[in-house]
C-alpha positions in Angstrom: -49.0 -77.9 -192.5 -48.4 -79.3 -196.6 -46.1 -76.7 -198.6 -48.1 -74.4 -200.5 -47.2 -74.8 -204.2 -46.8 -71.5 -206.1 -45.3 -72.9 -209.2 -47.4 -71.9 -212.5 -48.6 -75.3 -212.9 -50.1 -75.6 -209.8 -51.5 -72.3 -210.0 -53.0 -72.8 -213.8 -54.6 -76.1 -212.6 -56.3 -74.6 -209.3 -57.5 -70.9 -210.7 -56.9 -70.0 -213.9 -59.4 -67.5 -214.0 -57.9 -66.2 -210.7 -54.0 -66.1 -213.0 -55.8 -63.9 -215.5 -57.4 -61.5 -213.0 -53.7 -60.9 -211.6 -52.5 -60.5 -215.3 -54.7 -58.0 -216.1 -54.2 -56.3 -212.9 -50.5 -56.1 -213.7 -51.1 -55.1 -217.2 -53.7 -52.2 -216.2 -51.1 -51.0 -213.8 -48.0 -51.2 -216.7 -50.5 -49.0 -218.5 -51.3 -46.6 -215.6 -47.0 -46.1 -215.4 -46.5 -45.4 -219.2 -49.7 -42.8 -219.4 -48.0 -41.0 -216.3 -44.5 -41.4 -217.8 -45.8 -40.1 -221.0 -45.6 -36.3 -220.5 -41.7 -36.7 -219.4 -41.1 -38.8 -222.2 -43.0 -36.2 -225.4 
């Protein structure tokens, strides 16, 4: 079986769209911590 390639490049070039999907899932999720943080932090 070839390598799989995980490096950014190779991942930009294949499925960008796919990149953004998992950087807005990681974003959402940063939000989701912070809002549940919040009351701890007031």
């Amino acid at each position: 079986m070839p390598a799989i390639d995980l490096t950014d490049d190779a991942l930009n070039q294949k499925k960008p769209e796919n990149q953004r999907e998992i950087e807005a899932r990681a974003l959402q999720d940063l939000v989701v911590s912070i809002e549940r943080l919040q009351p701890r932090l007031v």
